[in-house]
N, C-alpha and C positions, 0 to 999 in steps of 0.2 A: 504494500500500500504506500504511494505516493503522496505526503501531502505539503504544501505551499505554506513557509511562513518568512515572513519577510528579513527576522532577525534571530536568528537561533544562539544562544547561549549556554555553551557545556559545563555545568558543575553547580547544581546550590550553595554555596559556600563561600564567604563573608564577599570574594568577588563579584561573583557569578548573582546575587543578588541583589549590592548594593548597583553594580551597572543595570540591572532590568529596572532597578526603582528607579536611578538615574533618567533614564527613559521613558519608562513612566509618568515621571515626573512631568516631560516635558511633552506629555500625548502622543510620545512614540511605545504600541506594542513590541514586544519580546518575549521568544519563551524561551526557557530556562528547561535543561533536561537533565535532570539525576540520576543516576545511577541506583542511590537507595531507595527504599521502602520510605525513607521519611527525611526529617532536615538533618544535616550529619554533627550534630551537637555533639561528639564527641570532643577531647582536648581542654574540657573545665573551665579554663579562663586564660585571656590574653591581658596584658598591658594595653590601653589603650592614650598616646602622647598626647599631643597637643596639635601637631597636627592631623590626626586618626580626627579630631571633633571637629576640627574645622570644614572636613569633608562628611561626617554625620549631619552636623547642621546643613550641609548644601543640600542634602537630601531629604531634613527634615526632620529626622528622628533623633537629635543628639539630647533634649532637654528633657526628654520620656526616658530614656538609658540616665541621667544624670540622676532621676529619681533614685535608681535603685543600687549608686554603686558610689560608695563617698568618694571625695577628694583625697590624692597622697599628696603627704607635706614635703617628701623628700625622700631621700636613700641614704640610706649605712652600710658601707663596707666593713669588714674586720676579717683577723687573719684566722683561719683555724689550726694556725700554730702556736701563735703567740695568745689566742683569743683577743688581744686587741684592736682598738678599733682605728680604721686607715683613713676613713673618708666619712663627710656626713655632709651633703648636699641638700641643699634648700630647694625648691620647687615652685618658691613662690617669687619669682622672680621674671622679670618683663622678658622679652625676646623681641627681635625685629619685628616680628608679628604677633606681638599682644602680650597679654600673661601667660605664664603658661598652663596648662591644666594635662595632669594626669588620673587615671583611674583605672582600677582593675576590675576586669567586665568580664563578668560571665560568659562561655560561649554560646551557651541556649538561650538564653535573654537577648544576644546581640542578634541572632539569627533570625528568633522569631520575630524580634522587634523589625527589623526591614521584611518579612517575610507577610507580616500582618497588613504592610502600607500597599500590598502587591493583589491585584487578582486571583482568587484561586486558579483561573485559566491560565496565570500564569508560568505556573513550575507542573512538568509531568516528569513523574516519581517513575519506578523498573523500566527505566530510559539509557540502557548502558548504550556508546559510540563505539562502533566497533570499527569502521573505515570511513572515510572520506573522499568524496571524488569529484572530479572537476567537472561542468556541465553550460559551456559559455560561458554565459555572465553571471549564473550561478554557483553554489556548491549542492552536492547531494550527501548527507550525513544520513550513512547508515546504522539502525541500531538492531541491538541482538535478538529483538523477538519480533526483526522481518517488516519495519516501518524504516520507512525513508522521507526523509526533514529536506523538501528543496528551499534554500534560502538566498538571500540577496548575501545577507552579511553572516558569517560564522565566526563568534567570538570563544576561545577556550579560555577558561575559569574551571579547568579539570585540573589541578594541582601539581603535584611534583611528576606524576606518569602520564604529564598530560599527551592527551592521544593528538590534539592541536598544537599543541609546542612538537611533538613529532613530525605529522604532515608537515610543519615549517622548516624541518631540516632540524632545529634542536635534537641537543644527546642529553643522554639523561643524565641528571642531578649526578654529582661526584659526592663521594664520602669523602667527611676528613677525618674517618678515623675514630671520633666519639663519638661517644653515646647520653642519651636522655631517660630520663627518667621523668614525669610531670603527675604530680597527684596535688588532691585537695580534701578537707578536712573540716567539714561541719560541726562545730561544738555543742551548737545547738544550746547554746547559752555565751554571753560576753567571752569573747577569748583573751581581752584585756590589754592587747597589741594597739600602737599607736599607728596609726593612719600613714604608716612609711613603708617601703619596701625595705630588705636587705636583704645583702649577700654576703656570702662569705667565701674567702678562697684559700690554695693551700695544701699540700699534699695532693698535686694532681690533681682540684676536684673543684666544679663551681658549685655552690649550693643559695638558694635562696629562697625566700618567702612573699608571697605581699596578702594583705588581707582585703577584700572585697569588699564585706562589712562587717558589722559589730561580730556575726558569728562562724564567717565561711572564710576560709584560709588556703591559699590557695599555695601549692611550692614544686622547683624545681630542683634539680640535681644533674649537672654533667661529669662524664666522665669520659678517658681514653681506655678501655678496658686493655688486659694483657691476656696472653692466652690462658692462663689459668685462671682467670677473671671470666672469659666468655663461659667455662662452663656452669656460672652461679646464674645465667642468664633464662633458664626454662624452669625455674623457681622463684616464686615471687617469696616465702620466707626466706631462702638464701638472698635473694637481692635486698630484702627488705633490713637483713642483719651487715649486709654490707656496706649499705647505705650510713647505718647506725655507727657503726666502725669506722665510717672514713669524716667524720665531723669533727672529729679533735676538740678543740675548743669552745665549745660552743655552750651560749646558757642552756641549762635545763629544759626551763618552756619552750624554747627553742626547739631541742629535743624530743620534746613532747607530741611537737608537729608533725613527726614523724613517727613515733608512737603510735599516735593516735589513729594513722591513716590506715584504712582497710588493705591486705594484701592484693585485691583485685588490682590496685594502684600502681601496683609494682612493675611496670612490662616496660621494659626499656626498648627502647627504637634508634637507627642511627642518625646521625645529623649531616644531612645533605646540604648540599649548596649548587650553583651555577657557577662554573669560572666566569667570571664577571667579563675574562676579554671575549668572551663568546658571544658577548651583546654585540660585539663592533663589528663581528660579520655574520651572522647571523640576520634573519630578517624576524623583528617584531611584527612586523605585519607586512602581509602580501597580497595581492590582488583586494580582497575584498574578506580578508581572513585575518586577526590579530589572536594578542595573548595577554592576560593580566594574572595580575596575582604570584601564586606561586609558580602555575603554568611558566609564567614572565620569568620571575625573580627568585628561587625558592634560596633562602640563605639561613644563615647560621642564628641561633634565636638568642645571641648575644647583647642586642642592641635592644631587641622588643619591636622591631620594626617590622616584620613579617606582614602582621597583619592590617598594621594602620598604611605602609605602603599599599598593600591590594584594594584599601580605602580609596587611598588617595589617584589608583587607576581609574576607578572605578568613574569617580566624578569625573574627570579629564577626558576620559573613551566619553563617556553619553555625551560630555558638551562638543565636541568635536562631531562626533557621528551623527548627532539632533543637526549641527549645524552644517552639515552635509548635504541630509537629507530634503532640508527646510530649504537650500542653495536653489530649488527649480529653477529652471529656465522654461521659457513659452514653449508649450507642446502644440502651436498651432502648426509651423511648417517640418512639423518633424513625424517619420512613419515611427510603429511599435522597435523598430532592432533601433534608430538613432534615439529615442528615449533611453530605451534598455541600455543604450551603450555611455548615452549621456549620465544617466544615473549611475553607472559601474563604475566610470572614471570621479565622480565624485564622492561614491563612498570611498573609492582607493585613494583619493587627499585627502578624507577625512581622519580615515587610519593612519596613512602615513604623518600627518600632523602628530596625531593622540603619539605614534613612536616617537618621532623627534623629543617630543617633550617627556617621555616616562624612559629615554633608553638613559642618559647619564645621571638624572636620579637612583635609577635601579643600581647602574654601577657602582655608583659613590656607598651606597645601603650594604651593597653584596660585600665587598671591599670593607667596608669600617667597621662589620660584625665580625667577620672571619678575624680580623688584625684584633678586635676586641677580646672575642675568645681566646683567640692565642696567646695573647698575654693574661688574660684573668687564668686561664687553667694552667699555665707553663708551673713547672715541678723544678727549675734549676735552681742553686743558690742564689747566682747575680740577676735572673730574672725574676727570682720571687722579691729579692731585694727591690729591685726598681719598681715590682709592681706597688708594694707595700708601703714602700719610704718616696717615690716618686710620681709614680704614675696615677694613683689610686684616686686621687681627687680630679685628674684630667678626662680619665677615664670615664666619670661620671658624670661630668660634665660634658661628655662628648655625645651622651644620652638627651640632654635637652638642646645640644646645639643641632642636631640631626634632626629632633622633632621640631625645631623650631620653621616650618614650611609652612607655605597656604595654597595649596593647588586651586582654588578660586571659587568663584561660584557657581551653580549649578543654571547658566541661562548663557542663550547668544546673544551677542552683541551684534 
């Protein structure tokens, strides 16, 4: 079965939804096709900057999300050798572009929240892409239970195995080697934590925390395993006793975050990224085909940037592509193919515009996580030295200087 839509979008996920509401927004349809049964709220909670809200607001939903998830004041480094503490960064501090505001957001609140401003005709669910094919001026996306999506425009917002970052010549995401751990922790009464994030580092290991609100806690754990290390990996109690063991210094309560959190939490994954010079020849978008998100970018989750950059695609692609689409020219002395062909060349400036402007954002993002990791996990003497006694405040600081962006508004000019 054959069927015609104008703007196909592969992946439900913070991408793949904030660009359909983007469109939305502006009285352009989009459907959206997922692969699962339902919205993929797995992953707990992200960081979301300062610039993640400035593009929630373009969209409309950032002060419904501000209800439910307080403000951070700042960040605490400390070492889990010495237990002391390296860095302690304020947050409340202006930037080129305004104040800044942090907050850690739930995943499933943030989904459903852009998922509720959308049509239910908008997202169809057991919608795997299994190929893609070229068809003139349009594409033909095939999927696995035997329907076929003719569209004008095909956007991938299918993640790090995206099947559209493939079709584009993209290789897949590189390992560096570490691994993740992410769990969360309901107390379900005051956990007593002040309204900051912190990390710690130190014996090969990043560990950190931030709290949502009064009772949900949210924490991560990197590491580079060794081979004797990989086999604790298909046991969440061995992981969970490992994790406990590589903390060192650390407060008790602190400890207790980890305690407390269910063994289901335990499942560690590795930590991908994009060689960044792969943007430079590589095509972000082609003919009438692009990539956002992780699709685009997928990096090291160092910086917290992951998810507020596929934000900040998100807006940039719909005002570009709206203003594309909205570009007609008089169809009075023109047959159906010089239409067709008129509109083809127009979405393909649309897209190439949205690339120019998200290809060296991405790289600079891809680049300053990876460089951030490597020095916050580094296990040497003279670099734990630097990170501790030098680096440690720069470092944190490199966190709001990176979120300090406003990718614009959500309308054409």
């Amino acid at each position: 079965m054959e069927v015609d839509e104008d703007i196909v979008i592969v992946g439900a996920g913070i991408a793949g939804l904030t660009t359909s509401l983007g469109l939305h927004k502006l009285g352009i349809r989009s459907l959206v096709l997922e692969s699962s049964d339902e919205l993929r709220t797995a992953g707990y909670a992200l960081t979301l900057w300062t610039n993640a809200w400035k593009a929630l607001d373009a969209v409309g939903i950032g002060d419904s999300l501000r209800l439910q998830h307080e403000l951070l004041d700042g960040n605490v480094s400390a070492s889990t050798l010495s237990g002391l503490e390296t860095s302690n960064t304020s947050f409340k501090v202006k930037g080129n572009n305004g104040d800044h505001e942090v907050r850690r957001v739930k995943r499933n609140l943030l989904l459903e929240a852009i998922a509720k401003e959308l049509p239910n005709a908008n997202i169809r669910y057991f919608s795997k892409v299994v190929s893609i094919e070229e068809a003139g001026f349009y594409k033909l996306v095939h999927l696995a239970d035997g329907t076929t999506y003719k569209t004008k425009v095909l956007i991938g917002c299918d993640g790090v195995n995206s099947v559209v970052a493939r079709w584009l010549g993209f290789k897949k995401p590189a390992s560096t080697g570490r691994m993740s751990i992410r769990g969360s922790v309901d107390f379900n009464y005051s956990h007593g934590f002040e309204p900051k994030s912190r990390q710690f580092f130190g014996n090969g290991v990043r560990f950190g925390f931030v709290p949502c609100d009064d009772n949900f806690v949210y924490w991560f754990f990197t590491w580079t395993p060794s081979s004797q290390e990989k086999e604790r990996e298909d046991s969440p109690a061995k992981m969970k006793h490992f994790v406990l063991s590589k903390l060192g210094k650390v407060p008790d309560r602190i400890r207790a975050v980890i305690e407390n959190t269910e063994l289901d939490n335990f499942i560690p994954y590795p930590i991908r990224y994009r060689y960044p010079w792969e943007l430079l020849w590589r095509n972000i978008s082609k003919d009438n085909v692009c990539v956002t998100g992780d699709a685009l970018h997928p990096m090291t989750p160092d910086i917290g940037q992951g998810g507020c950059a596929a934000l900040e695609d998100s807006v940039v692609l719909a005002r570009c592509l709206a203003k594309a689409l909205f570009d007609e020219t008089s169809k009075e002395s023109k047959d159906k193919d010089e239409r067709e062909l008129d509109e083809y060349k127009r979405i393909e400036m649309g897209l190439n515009k949205y690339a120019k402007e998200r290809k060296w954002r991405s790289i600079e993002l891809i680049s300053t996580a990876y460089i951030v990791g490597f020095i916050q996990q580094s296990n040497g003497k003279i670099m734990t030295f630097l990170r501790d006694k030098i680096l440690a405040t720069f470092l944190s600081g490199l966190q709001l200087k990176k979120a300090d962006f406003d990718c614009g508004k959500l309308r054409i000019s």
